[in-house]
C-alpha positions, -999 to +999 in steps of 0.1 A: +087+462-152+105+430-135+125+428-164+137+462-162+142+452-128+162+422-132+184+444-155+188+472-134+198+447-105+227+431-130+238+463-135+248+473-099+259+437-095+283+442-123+292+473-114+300+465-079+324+439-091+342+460-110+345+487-083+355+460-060+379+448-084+395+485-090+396+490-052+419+458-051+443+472-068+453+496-039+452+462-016+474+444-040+495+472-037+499+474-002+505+436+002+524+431-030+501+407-044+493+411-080+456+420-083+452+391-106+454+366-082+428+384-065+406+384-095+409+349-102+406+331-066+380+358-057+356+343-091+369+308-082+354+311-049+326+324-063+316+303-085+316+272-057+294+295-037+273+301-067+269+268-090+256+288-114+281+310-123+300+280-138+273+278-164+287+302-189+300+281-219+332+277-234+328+296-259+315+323-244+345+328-221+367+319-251+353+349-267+350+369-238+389+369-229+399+368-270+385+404-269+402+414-236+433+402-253+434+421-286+426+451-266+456+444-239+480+436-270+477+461-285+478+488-262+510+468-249+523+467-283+515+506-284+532+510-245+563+494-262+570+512-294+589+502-325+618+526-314+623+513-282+617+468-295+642+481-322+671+473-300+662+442-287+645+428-315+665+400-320+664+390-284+626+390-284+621+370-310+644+344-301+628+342-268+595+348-279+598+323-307+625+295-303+619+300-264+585+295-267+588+259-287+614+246-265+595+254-231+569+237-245+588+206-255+609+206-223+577+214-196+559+180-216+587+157-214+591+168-175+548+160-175+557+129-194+586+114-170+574+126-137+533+121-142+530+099-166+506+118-191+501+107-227+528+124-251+498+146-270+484+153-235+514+165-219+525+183-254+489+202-249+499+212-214+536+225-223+523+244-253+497+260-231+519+268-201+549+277-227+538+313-233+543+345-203+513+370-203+512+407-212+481+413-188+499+398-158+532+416-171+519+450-173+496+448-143+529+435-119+550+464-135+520+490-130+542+523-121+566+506-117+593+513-147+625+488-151+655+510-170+674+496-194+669+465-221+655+445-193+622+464-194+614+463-234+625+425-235+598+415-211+574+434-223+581+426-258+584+390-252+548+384-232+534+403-262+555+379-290+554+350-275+513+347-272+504+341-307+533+318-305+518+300-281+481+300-295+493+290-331+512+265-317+488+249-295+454+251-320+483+232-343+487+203-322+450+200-315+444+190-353+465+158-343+441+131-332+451+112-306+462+078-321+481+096-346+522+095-351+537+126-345+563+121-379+542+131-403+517+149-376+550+169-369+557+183-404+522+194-405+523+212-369+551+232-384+535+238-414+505+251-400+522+273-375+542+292-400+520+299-422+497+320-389+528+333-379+537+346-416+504+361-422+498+378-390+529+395-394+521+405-427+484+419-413+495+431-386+526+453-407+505+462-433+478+474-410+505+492-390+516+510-415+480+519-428+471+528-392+501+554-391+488+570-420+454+574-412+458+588-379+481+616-393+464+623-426+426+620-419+408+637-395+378+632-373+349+651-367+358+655-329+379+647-304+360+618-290+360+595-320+394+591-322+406+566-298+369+544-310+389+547-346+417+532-331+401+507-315+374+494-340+407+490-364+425+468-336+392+446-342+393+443-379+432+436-381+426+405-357+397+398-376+411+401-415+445+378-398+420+353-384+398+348-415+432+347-436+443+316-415+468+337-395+474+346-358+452+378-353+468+379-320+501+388-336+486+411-362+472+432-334+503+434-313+527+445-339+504+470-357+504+483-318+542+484-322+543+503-352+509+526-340+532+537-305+559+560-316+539+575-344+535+616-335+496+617-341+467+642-335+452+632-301+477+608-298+478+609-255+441+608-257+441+575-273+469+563-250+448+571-222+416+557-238+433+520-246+451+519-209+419+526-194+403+498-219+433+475-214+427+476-172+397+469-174+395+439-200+422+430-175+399+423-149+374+410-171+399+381-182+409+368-152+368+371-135+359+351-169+386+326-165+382+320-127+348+311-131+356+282-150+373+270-124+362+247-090+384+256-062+367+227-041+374+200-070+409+215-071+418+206-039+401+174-040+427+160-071+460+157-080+460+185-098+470+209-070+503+187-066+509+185-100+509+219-102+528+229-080+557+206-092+556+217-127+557+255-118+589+251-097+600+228-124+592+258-153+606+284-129+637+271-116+647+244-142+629+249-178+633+287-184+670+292-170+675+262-195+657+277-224+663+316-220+691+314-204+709+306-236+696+326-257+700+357-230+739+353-239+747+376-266+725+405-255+743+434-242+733+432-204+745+435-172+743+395-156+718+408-130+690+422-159+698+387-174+688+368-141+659+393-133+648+387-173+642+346-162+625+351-129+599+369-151+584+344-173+548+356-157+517+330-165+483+343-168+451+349-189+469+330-220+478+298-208+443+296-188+425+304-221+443+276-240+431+256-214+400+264-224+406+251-260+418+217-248+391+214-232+366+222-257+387+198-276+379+169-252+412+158-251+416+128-222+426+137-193+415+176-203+397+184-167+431+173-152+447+197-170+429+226-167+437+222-134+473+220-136+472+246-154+449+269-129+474+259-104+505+267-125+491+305-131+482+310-093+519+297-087+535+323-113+509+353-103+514+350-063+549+338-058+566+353-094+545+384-095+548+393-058+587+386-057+593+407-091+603+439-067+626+418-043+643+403-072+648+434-089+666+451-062+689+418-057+695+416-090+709+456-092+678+462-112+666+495-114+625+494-111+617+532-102+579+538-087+563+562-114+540+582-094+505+594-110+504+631-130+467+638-124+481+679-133+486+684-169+506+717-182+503+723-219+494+743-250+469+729-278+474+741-314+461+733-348+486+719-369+518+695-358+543+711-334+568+699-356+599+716-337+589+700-304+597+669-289+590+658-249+620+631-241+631+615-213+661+623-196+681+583-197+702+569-169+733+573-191+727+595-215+751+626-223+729+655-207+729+634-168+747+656-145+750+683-171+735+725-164+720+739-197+746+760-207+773+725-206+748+710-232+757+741-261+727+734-278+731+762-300+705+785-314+689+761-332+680+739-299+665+751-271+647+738-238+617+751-228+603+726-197+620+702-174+597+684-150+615+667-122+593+644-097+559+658-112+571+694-107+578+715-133+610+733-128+624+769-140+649+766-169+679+786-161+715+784-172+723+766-140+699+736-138+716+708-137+696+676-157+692+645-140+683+610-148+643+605-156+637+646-161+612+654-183+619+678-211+600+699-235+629+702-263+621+730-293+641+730-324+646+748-354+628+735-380+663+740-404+683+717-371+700+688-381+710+676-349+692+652-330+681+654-295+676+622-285+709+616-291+718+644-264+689+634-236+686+600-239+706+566-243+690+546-267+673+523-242 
Protein backbone atom coordinates (compact mmCIF):
# COMPACT_ATOMS: atom_id res chain seq x y z
CA UNK A 1 0.00 0.00 0.00
CA UNK A 2 2.74 2.85 0.67
CA UNK A 3 3.90 2.23 -2.67
CA UNK A 4 0.72 2.88 -4.24
CA UNK A 5 0.80 5.72 -2.04
CA UNK A 6 3.97 7.18 -2.93
CA UNK A 7 2.75 6.87 -6.65
CA UNK A 8 -0.42 8.25 -6.18
CA UNK A 9 1.28 11.30 -4.37
CA UNK A 10 3.76 11.83 -7.67
CA UNK A 11 0.89 11.84 -9.55
CA UNK A 12 -0.92 14.93 -8.07
CA UNK A 13 2.58 16.46 -7.67
CA UNK A 14 3.04 16.08 -11.40
CA UNK A 15 -0.12 16.99 -12.15
CA UNK A 16 -0.18 20.13 -10.20
CA UNK A 17 2.90 21.28 -12.11
CA UNK A 18 1.49 20.96 -15.19
CA UNK A 19 -1.76 22.75 -14.26
CA UNK A 20 0.35 25.39 -12.70
CA UNK A 21 2.39 25.55 -15.69
CA UNK A 22 -0.90 25.78 -18.11
CA UNK A 23 -2.33 28.46 -15.77
CA UNK A 24 0.92 30.54 -16.56
CA UNK A 25 0.21 30.88 -19.78
CA UNK A 26 -2.70 33.29 -19.13
CA UNK A 27 -0.07 35.23 -16.66
CA UNK A 28 2.48 35.32 -19.39
CA UNK A 29 -0.04 36.69 -21.32
CA UNK A 30 -1.12 39.45 -19.34
CA UNK A 31 2.50 40.59 -18.51
CA UNK A 32 3.96 39.69 -21.86
CA UNK A 33 6.46 37.40 -20.62
CA UNK A 34 6.89 34.28 -22.53
CA UNK A 35 5.77 31.38 -20.35
CA UNK A 36 9.10 29.76 -20.86
CA UNK A 37 10.90 31.92 -18.84
CA UNK A 38 8.45 31.12 -16.29
CA UNK A 39 9.03 27.39 -16.75
CA UNK A 40 12.67 27.59 -16.55
CA UNK A 41 13.40 30.08 -13.42
CA UNK A 42 10.26 28.53 -11.71
CA UNK A 43 12.37 24.70 -11.94
CA UNK A 44 15.68 26.67 -11.37
CA UNK A 45 14.36 27.87 -8.17
CA UNK A 46 13.20 24.75 -7.41
CA UNK A 47 15.72 22.78 -7.69
CA UNK A 48 17.97 25.11 -5.03
CA UNK A 49 15.04 24.65 -2.78
CA UNK A 50 14.97 21.05 -3.45
CA UNK A 51 18.78 19.53 -3.87
CA UNK A 52 17.32 16.72 -5.04
CA UNK A 53 15.67 17.51 -7.94
CA UNK A 54 19.10 18.22 -9.53
CA UNK A 55 19.75 14.52 -9.25
CA UNK A 56 18.26 13.42 -12.51
CA UNK A 57 21.12 12.51 -14.91
CA UNK A 58 22.24 13.80 -18.10
CA UNK A 59 21.06 11.47 -19.95
CA UNK A 60 17.97 11.35 -18.68
CA UNK A 61 17.08 15.00 -19.37
CA UNK A 62 19.04 14.53 -22.71
CA UNK A 63 16.36 12.07 -23.52
CA UNK A 64 13.73 13.64 -21.86
CA UNK A 65 13.81 17.02 -24.07
CA UNK A 66 15.14 14.85 -27.46
CA UNK A 67 11.46 13.53 -27.33
CA UNK A 68 9.82 16.89 -26.54
CA UNK A 69 11.72 18.10 -29.56
CA UNK A 70 10.76 15.54 -32.34
CA UNK A 71 7.22 16.09 -31.18
CA UNK A 72 7.54 20.18 -31.30
CA UNK A 73 9.30 19.72 -34.87
CA UNK A 74 7.26 18.24 -36.27
CA UNK A 75 4.13 19.57 -35.52
CA UNK A 76 6.03 22.96 -36.31
CA UNK A 77 7.14 21.51 -39.51
CA UNK A 78 3.30 20.43 -40.06
CA UNK A 79 2.05 24.31 -38.78
CA UNK A 80 4.32 25.43 -41.68
CA UNK A 81 3.49 23.48 -44.71
CA UNK A 82 5.44 22.84 -47.88
CA UNK A 83 3.14 25.33 -49.81
CA UNK A 84 3.63 28.07 -47.61
CA UNK A 85 8.23 27.27 -46.94
CA UNK A 86 7.87 26.99 -50.84
CA UNK A 87 8.37 30.65 -51.22
CA UNK A 88 10.99 31.31 -48.91
CA UNK A 89 12.88 28.32 -49.29
CA UNK A 90 15.87 29.73 -50.36
CA UNK A 91 15.92 32.27 -47.57
CA UNK A 92 15.52 29.64 -44.88
CA UNK A 93 18.07 27.65 -45.80
CA UNK A 94 20.53 30.27 -46.17
CA UNK A 95 19.72 31.49 -42.77
CA UNK A 96 19.14 28.29 -41.38
CA UNK A 97 22.25 26.81 -42.84
CA UNK A 98 25.10 29.33 -43.70
CA UNK A 99 23.60 31.65 -40.85
CA UNK A 100 23.79 29.09 -38.50
CA UNK A 101 27.82 28.26 -39.14
CA UNK A 102 28.76 31.84 -39.19
CA UNK A 103 26.95 32.74 -35.79
CA UNK A 104 28.59 30.17 -34.42
CA UNK A 105 32.07 31.23 -35.66
CA UNK A 106 31.45 34.94 -35.06
CA UNK A 107 29.70 34.42 -31.18
CA UNK A 108 33.31 32.24 -30.40
CA UNK A 109 35.66 34.59 -31.73
CA UNK A 110 33.65 37.48 -29.64
CA UNK A 111 33.97 34.56 -26.43
CA UNK A 112 37.53 34.19 -27.49
CA UNK A 113 38.64 38.06 -27.58
CA UNK A 114 36.57 39.46 -24.84
CA UNK A 115 36.73 36.26 -22.19
CA UNK A 116 39.50 34.62 -23.03
CA UNK A 117 38.08 30.90 -23.46
CA UNK A 118 40.01 28.20 -25.18
CA UNK A 119 39.30 28.17 -29.14
CA UNK A 120 37.39 24.51 -28.80
CA UNK A 121 35.66 25.87 -25.69
CA UNK A 122 34.36 28.99 -27.06
CA UNK A 123 33.62 27.08 -30.65
CA UNK A 124 31.37 24.69 -28.28
CA UNK A 125 29.57 27.68 -26.90
CA UNK A 126 28.87 29.48 -30.39
CA UNK A 127 27.69 26.34 -31.94
CA UNK A 128 25.37 25.78 -29.10
CA UNK A 129 24.03 29.41 -28.81
CA UNK A 130 24.14 29.57 -32.86
CA UNK A 131 20.78 27.87 -33.39
CA UNK A 132 16.93 29.98 -32.55
CA UNK A 133 14.27 27.57 -31.09
CA UNK A 134 10.91 26.44 -32.59
CA UNK A 135 9.45 25.85 -28.89
CA UNK A 136 10.27 29.39 -27.76
CA UNK A 137 9.16 30.63 -31.47
CA UNK A 138 5.81 29.13 -31.48
CA UNK A 139 5.06 29.63 -27.80
CA UNK A 140 5.94 33.79 -28.29
CA UNK A 141 3.76 33.75 -31.52
CA UNK A 142 0.84 31.75 -29.78
CA UNK A 143 -2.36 33.52 -31.48
CA UNK A 144 -0.57 35.66 -32.50
CA UNK A 145 -0.22 35.38 -36.55
CA UNK A 146 2.58 37.65 -38.44
CA UNK A 147 1.28 38.16 -42.36
CA UNK A 148 3.47 38.03 -45.01
CA UNK A 149 7.07 36.19 -45.62
CA UNK A 150 8.16 37.41 -42.25
CA UNK A 151 5.98 34.76 -40.50
CA UNK A 152 7.11 31.43 -42.55
CA UNK A 153 10.87 32.61 -42.49
CA UNK A 154 10.92 32.46 -38.73
CA UNK A 155 9.16 29.67 -38.33
CA UNK A 156 10.93 27.85 -40.98
CA UNK A 157 14.24 28.94 -39.85
CA UNK A 158 13.96 27.88 -35.82
CA UNK A 159 12.81 24.48 -37.34
CA UNK A 160 16.08 24.32 -40.01
CA UNK A 161 18.49 25.63 -38.26
CA UNK A 162 18.29 23.06 -35.11
CA UNK A 163 19.70 20.05 -36.64
CA UNK A 164 22.10 22.45 -37.93
CA UNK A 165 23.05 23.30 -34.86
CA UNK A 166 23.12 19.73 -33.24
CA UNK A 167 25.08 18.13 -36.18
CA UNK A 168 27.30 20.86 -35.95
CA UNK A 169 28.02 20.81 -32.38
CA UNK A 170 28.15 16.65 -31.79
CA UNK A 171 30.88 17.30 -34.78
CA UNK A 172 33.10 19.41 -32.95
CA UNK A 173 32.92 17.31 -29.80
CA UNK A 174 34.79 14.36 -31.73
CA UNK A 175 37.76 16.98 -31.68
CA UNK A 176 39.91 16.35 -28.61
CA UNK A 177 41.11 19.10 -27.07
CA UNK A 178 44.86 19.24 -28.03
CA UNK A 179 43.98 18.58 -31.50
CA UNK A 180 44.66 21.15 -34.66
CA UNK A 181 41.59 22.28 -36.04
CA UNK A 182 43.19 21.74 -40.03
CA UNK A 183 42.72 18.45 -40.39
CA UNK A 184 39.99 18.46 -37.32
CA UNK A 185 38.28 20.98 -39.68
CA UNK A 186 37.92 18.85 -42.86
CA UNK A 187 36.47 16.20 -40.70
CA UNK A 188 33.86 18.55 -38.83
CA UNK A 189 32.63 19.22 -42.29
CA UNK A 190 32.64 15.95 -43.30
CA UNK A 191 30.72 14.63 -40.60
CA UNK A 192 28.13 17.37 -40.70
CA UNK A 193 27.11 16.82 -44.29
CA UNK A 194 26.81 13.56 -44.34
CA UNK A 195 23.77 14.00 -41.05
CA UNK A 196 22.51 16.78 -42.89
CA UNK A 197 22.31 14.71 -46.33
CA UNK A 198 20.69 11.71 -44.75
CA UNK A 199 18.17 13.38 -42.65
CA UNK A 200 16.97 15.02 -45.49
CA UNK A 201 16.82 12.00 -47.40
CA UNK A 202 14.70 10.31 -44.24
CA UNK A 203 12.99 12.76 -43.57
CA UNK A 204 11.74 13.25 -47.65
CA UNK A 205 11.31 9.79 -48.09
CA UNK A 206 9.29 9.32 -45.01
CA UNK A 207 7.30 12.49 -45.99
CA UNK A 208 6.34 11.29 -48.87
CA UNK A 209 5.53 7.72 -47.51
CA UNK A 210 3.57 9.47 -44.63
CA UNK A 211 1.41 11.39 -47.36
CA UNK A 212 0.42 8.27 -48.80
CA UNK A 213 -0.41 6.33 -46.00
CA UNK A 214 -2.59 8.81 -44.39
CA UNK A 215 -4.74 9.03 -47.62
CA UNK A 216 -4.66 5.46 -48.82
CA UNK A 217 -4.92 3.34 -45.56
CA UNK A 218 -7.35 3.50 -43.14
CA UNK A 219 -7.73 3.05 -39.45
CA UNK A 220 -10.06 1.15 -37.49
CA UNK A 221 -11.35 4.42 -35.74
CA UNK A 222 -11.00 7.72 -35.35
CA UNK A 223 -8.81 7.74 -32.39
CA UNK A 224 -5.77 5.86 -33.76
CA UNK A 225 -5.05 8.21 -36.22
CA UNK A 226 -3.09 11.04 -34.75
CA UNK A 227 -1.02 7.86 -32.43
CA UNK A 228 -0.19 6.69 -36.35
CA UNK A 229 1.13 9.90 -36.87
CA UNK A 230 2.92 10.18 -34.14
CA UNK A 231 4.63 6.72 -33.55
CA UNK A 232 5.90 7.38 -37.31
CA UNK A 233 7.50 10.87 -36.15
CA UNK A 234 9.46 8.36 -33.71
CA UNK A 235 10.66 5.96 -36.21
CA UNK A 236 11.83 8.63 -38.90
CA UNK A 237 14.07 10.28 -36.09
CA UNK A 238 14.92 7.02 -35.14
CA UNK A 239 15.83 5.17 -38.77
CA UNK A 240 17.90 9.00 -39.45
CA UNK A 241 19.71 8.52 -36.14
CA UNK A 242 20.75 4.93 -36.51
CA UNK A 243 21.76 5.85 -40.24
CA UNK A 244 24.30 8.43 -38.93
CA UNK A 245 21.96 11.41 -39.86
CA UNK A 246 20.22 14.25 -38.04
CA UNK A 247 16.84 12.70 -36.92
CA UNK A 248 16.02 16.12 -35.95
CA UNK A 249 15.92 17.23 -39.57
CA UNK A 250 14.16 14.08 -40.77
CA UNK A 251 11.28 14.77 -38.46
CA UNK A 252 10.90 18.40 -39.31
CA UNK A 253 10.68 18.15 -43.03
CA UNK A 254 8.58 14.99 -43.17
CA UNK A 255 6.30 17.55 -40.88
CA UNK A 256 6.72 19.90 -43.88
CA UNK A 257 5.65 17.68 -46.44
CA UNK A 258 2.84 15.84 -43.80
CA UNK A 259 1.05 19.79 -43.41
CA UNK A 260 -0.57 20.65 -46.60
CA UNK A 261 -1.51 17.08 -47.49
CA UNK A 262 -5.73 16.91 -47.62
CA UNK A 263 -5.99 13.74 -45.25
CA UNK A 264 -8.85 11.82 -43.40
CA UNK A 265 -8.91 13.32 -39.87
CA UNK A 266 -6.49 15.57 -40.85
CA UNK A 267 -7.65 18.58 -38.04
CA UNK A 268 -7.89 15.81 -35.57
CA UNK A 269 -4.30 15.18 -35.83
CA UNK A 270 -3.45 18.86 -35.94
CA UNK A 271 -5.15 19.25 -32.86
CA UNK A 272 -3.69 15.99 -31.28
CA UNK A 273 0.17 17.13 -32.12
CA UNK A 274 -0.54 20.98 -30.84
CA UNK A 275 -1.87 19.74 -27.80
CA UNK A 276 1.32 17.16 -27.67
CA UNK A 277 3.69 19.96 -28.82
CA UNK A 278 2.42 22.35 -25.65
CA UNK A 279 2.88 20.26 -23.47
CA UNK A 280 6.36 18.68 -24.32
CA UNK A 281 6.90 22.40 -24.26
CA UNK A 282 6.62 22.64 -20.80
CA UNK A 283 8.28 19.49 -20.16
CA UNK A 284 11.53 20.83 -21.96
CA UNK A 285 12.08 23.87 -20.30
CA UNK A 286 11.00 22.13 -16.40
CA UNK A 287 13.72 19.34 -17.52
CA UNK A 288 16.25 21.84 -18.56
CA UNK A 289 15.76 24.27 -15.59
CA UNK A 290 16.41 21.66 -13.21
CA UNK A 291 19.76 21.26 -14.26
CA UNK A 292 20.42 24.47 -13.46
CA UNK A 293 21.62 26.29 -9.87
CA UNK A 294 20.27 29.68 -9.77
CA UNK A 295 22.34 30.37 -6.41
CA UNK A 296 25.80 29.13 -8.23
CA UNK A 297 24.65 31.33 -11.08
CA UNK A 298 24.84 34.37 -9.38
CA UNK A 299 27.69 33.45 -7.41
CA UNK A 300 30.14 33.25 -11.00
CA UNK A 301 30.98 35.00 -13.77
CA UNK A 302 28.73 33.37 -15.70
CA UNK A 303 25.87 35.77 -15.21
CA UNK A 304 28.19 38.61 -16.67
CA UNK A 305 29.29 36.76 -19.30
CA UNK A 306 26.04 36.10 -20.30
CA UNK A 307 24.72 38.88 -20.38
CA UNK A 308 27.49 40.38 -22.66
CA UNK A 309 27.37 37.77 -25.19
CA UNK A 310 23.45 38.02 -25.65
CA UNK A 311 23.63 41.77 -26.40
CA UNK A 312 26.59 40.93 -28.34
CA UNK A 313 24.48 37.95 -30.46
CA UNK A 314 21.47 40.31 -30.56
CA UNK A 315 22.68 43.57 -31.53
CA UNK A 316 25.98 42.77 -33.25
CA UNK A 317 26.28 38.93 -34.58
CA UNK A 318 22.85 38.36 -36.17
CA UNK A 319 22.39 41.91 -37.98
CA UNK A 320 25.96 40.85 -39.22
CA UNK A 321 25.16 37.38 -40.31
CA UNK A 322 21.27 37.59 -41.39
CA UNK A 323 21.32 40.71 -42.20
CA UNK A 324 23.17 39.79 -45.45
CA UNK A 325 21.62 37.19 -46.44
CA UNK A 326 18.00 38.97 -45.71
CA UNK A 327 18.96 41.22 -48.94
CA UNK A 328 17.57 39.58 -51.88
CA UNK A 329 14.30 38.49 -50.31
CA UNK A 330 11.34 40.30 -51.46
CA UNK A 331 10.44 42.25 -48.21
CA UNK A 332 9.38 45.31 -46.92
CA UNK A 333 12.86 46.79 -44.75
CA UNK A 334 10.69 46.65 -41.60
CA UNK A 335 9.80 42.56 -41.90
CA UNK A 336 13.64 42.43 -42.62
CA UNK A 337 14.49 44.20 -39.22
CA UNK A 338 11.59 42.47 -37.26
CA UNK A 339 13.10 38.97 -39.02
CA UNK A 340 16.74 39.85 -36.81
CA UNK A 341 15.24 40.81 -33.54
CA UNK A 342 13.78 37.28 -33.70
CA UNK A 343 16.60 34.94 -33.41
CA UNK A 344 14.72 33.42 -30.19
CA UNK A 345 17.15 31.05 -27.82
CA UNK A 346 15.61 28.20 -26.00
CA UNK A 347 15.33 24.45 -25.26
CA UNK A 348 18.14 23.79 -28.15
CA UNK A 349 20.91 25.67 -27.17
CA UNK A 350 20.25 24.64 -23.30
CA UNK A 351 20.19 20.88 -24.44
CA UNK A 352 23.52 21.23 -26.28
CA UNK A 353 24.71 22.38 -23.18
CA UNK A 354 23.89 19.41 -21.92
CA UNK A 355 26.18 17.47 -24.36
CA UNK A 356 29.19 19.52 -23.57
CA UNK A 357 28.85 18.83 -20.57
CA UNK A 358 28.46 15.23 -20.67
CA UNK A 359 31.48 15.68 -22.73
CA UNK A 360 33.58 17.18 -19.86
CA UNK A 361 34.87 19.60 -21.87
CA UNK A 362 37.00 22.38 -19.46
CA UNK A 363 35.50 24.94 -18.40
CA UNK A 364 31.92 23.03 -19.29
CA UNK A 365 30.06 24.20 -15.86
CA UNK A 366 31.09 27.75 -17.00
CA UNK A 367 29.40 27.32 -19.95
CA UNK A 368 26.31 25.92 -19.12
CA UNK A 369 25.91 28.82 -17.43
CA UNK A 370 26.47 31.31 -20.06
CA UNK A 371 24.52 29.59 -21.81
CA UNK A 372 21.41 29.43 -19.10
CA UNK A 373 21.97 33.11 -19.00
CA UNK A 374 22.01 33.76 -22.73
CA UNK A 375 18.35 31.80 -23.11
CA UNK A 376 16.78 33.76 -20.07
CA UNK A 377 18.25 36.96 -21.99
CA UNK A 378 16.60 35.93 -25.47
CA UNK A 379 13.24 34.54 -23.73
CA UNK A 380 12.55 37.66 -21.30
CA UNK A 381 13.93 40.63 -23.21
CA UNK A 382 13.53 39.14 -27.09
CA UNK A 383 10.37 37.18 -26.47
CA UNK A 384 8.58 39.89 -24.43
CA UNK A 385 9.63 42.86 -26.96
CA UNK A 386 8.55 40.59 -30.19
CA UNK A 387 4.91 42.63 -30.12
CA UNK A 388 6.52 46.16 -29.59
CA UNK A 389 8.93 45.45 -32.31
CA UNK A 390 6.39 44.35 -34.60
CA UNK A 391 4.25 47.27 -34.45
CA UNK A 392 7.45 49.61 -34.91
CA UNK A 393 8.61 47.78 -37.49
CA UNK A 394 4.97 48.16 -39.62
CA UNK A 395 4.63 44.43 -38.90
CA UNK A 396 1.40 43.07 -39.06
CA UNK A 397 1.02 40.38 -35.96
CA UNK A 398 -2.96 39.96 -35.74
CA UNK A 399 -4.35 38.35 -32.23
CA UNK A 400 -6.01 35.02 -33.54
CA UNK A 401 -8.71 34.55 -31.08
CA UNK A 402 -9.77 30.83 -29.94
CA UNK A 403 -12.77 28.91 -32.13
CA UNK A 404 -13.99 26.62 -29.30
CA UNK A 405 -17.57 26.48 -31.97
CA UNK A 406 -17.10 24.30 -34.82
CA UNK A 407 -19.72 24.35 -37.86
CA UNK A 408 -19.36 21.49 -40.33
CA UNK A 409 -20.52 18.49 -42.20
CA UNK A 410 -18.66 14.90 -41.93
CA UNK A 411 -18.85 12.54 -45.03
CA UNK A 412 -17.37 9.39 -46.17
CA UNK A 413 -15.18 9.87 -48.91
CA UNK A 414 -12.89 13.16 -49.91
CA UNK A 415 -14.83 16.39 -50.47
CA UNK A 416 -12.82 16.80 -53.37
CA UNK A 417 -14.66 20.10 -54.69
CA UNK A 418 -14.11 21.88 -51.46
CA UNK A 419 -11.46 23.84 -50.20
CA UNK A 420 -11.44 26.34 -46.76
CA UNK A 421 -8.78 29.31 -47.66
CA UNK A 422 -7.94 32.25 -46.22
CA UNK A 423 -8.83 35.49 -47.36
CA UNK A 424 -4.78 37.28 -47.84
CA UNK A 425 -3.98 40.86 -47.15
CA UNK A 426 -3.48 41.46 -50.86
CA UNK A 427 -5.01 39.10 -52.51
CA UNK A 428 -7.54 39.87 -55.60
CA UNK A 429 -11.02 39.12 -53.68
CA UNK A 430 -9.93 42.06 -50.55
CA UNK A 431 -12.48 44.65 -50.85
CA UNK A 432 -14.40 42.73 -53.44
CA UNK A 433 -18.73 41.68 -53.05
CA UNK A 434 -19.39 38.13 -54.50
CA UNK A 435 -20.86 39.01 -57.55
CA UNK A 436 -17.32 41.38 -58.50
CA UNK A 437 -15.39 38.07 -58.07
CA UNK A 438 -17.55 36.22 -61.44
CA UNK A 439 -16.67 33.03 -60.26
CA UNK A 440 -18.75 31.47 -62.67
CA UNK A 441 -20.90 28.36 -62.39
CA UNK A 442 -18.25 26.27 -61.83
CA UNK A 443 -17.08 28.17 -58.43
CA UNK A 444 -19.16 28.97 -55.87
CA UNK A 445 -18.92 30.15 -52.12
CA UNK A 446 -20.72 28.52 -49.65
CA UNK A 447 -19.21 30.05 -45.92
CA UNK A 448 -17.39 33.12 -44.99
CA UNK A 449 -16.49 33.41 -41.29
CA UNK A 450 -15.44 36.81 -40.35
CA UNK A 451 -14.09 37.30 -36.56
CA UNK A 452 -15.40 33.74 -35.54
CA UNK A 453 -18.88 34.50 -36.90
CA UNK A 454 -20.14 32.93 -39.70
CA UNK A 455 -21.65 35.26 -42.04
CA UNK A 456 -24.67 34.97 -44.73
CA UNK A 457 -23.40 34.75 -48.32
CA UNK A 458 -25.26 37.20 -50.42
CA UNK A 459 -24.43 38.98 -53.67
CA UNK A 460 -23.47 42.02 -51.63
CA UNK A 461 -20.83 40.76 -49.02
CA UNK A 462 -18.06 42.44 -49.42
CA UNK A 463 -14.63 39.98 -48.64
CA UNK A 464 -12.07 41.28 -46.37
CA UNK A 465 -8.58 40.49 -45.38
CA UNK A 466 -8.37 37.21 -42.97
CA UNK A 467 -12.12 35.94 -43.98
CA UNK A 468 -12.59 32.53 -43.88
CA UNK A 469 -14.08 30.79 -46.83
CA UNK A 470 -15.70 27.53 -47.60
CA UNK A 471 -15.02 27.58 -51.55
CA UNK A 472 -16.94 24.52 -53.68
CA UNK A 473 -15.97 23.83 -57.21
CA UNK A 474 -16.83 21.81 -59.99
CA UNK A 475 -15.08 18.88 -60.15
CA UNK A 476 -14.61 19.63 -64.23
CA UNK A 477 -13.09 23.62 -62.95
CA UNK A 478 -9.88 24.45 -64.09
CA UNK A 479 -9.43 27.54 -62.36
CA UNK A 480 -7.82 27.92 -59.16
CA UNK A 481 -9.04 29.50 -56.15
CA UNK A 482 -6.24 30.30 -54.32
CA UNK A 483 -5.26 32.30 -56.88
CA UNK A 484 -8.54 34.49 -56.44
CA UNK A 485 -8.60 34.46 -52.29
CA UNK A 486 -5.27 34.46 -51.38
CA UNK A 487 -1.72 35.99 -52.23
CA UNK A 488 0.73 33.46 -52.17
CA UNK A 489 2.12 34.29 -48.74
Amino acid sequence: MDRIESFGLTLVVVAVVVTLALLSNRVSARLRVPAPAFFLVAAAVASDLVPSLRQVSLGAVEDVVTVALVVILFDGGMAIGARRLRDVLGTVLSVGVLGTFLTAGLLACAAHLLFGLPWLVALLLGAALAPTDPAVVFSVLGNREVTGRAGTIIQGESGANDPVGIALLLSLLTIAPGDGFGGASADVLGQFAGEMGIGAAVGLAGGWGLRWLLRRVGMPSEGLYPLRTLALSFLLYGAATVAHGSGFLAVFVAGVLVGDVAAPFKREIERFHSSLASLAEIVAFVVLGLTVSVSALVTTDAWWIGLVLAVVLTFVVRPLVVGPLLLRTRMPRGEKVFVLWSGLKGAVPILLGTYILAADQAQDVLVYEVIFVVVLFSVLVQGGLMPLVASRCAVRMREVEPQPWAVGVRVREEPGGARRLRVGPEAPAVGKSVKDLHLGDEMWISLVVRDGRPLRVRADLELESGDEVLVLTDPDCERDPTTIFTNGA
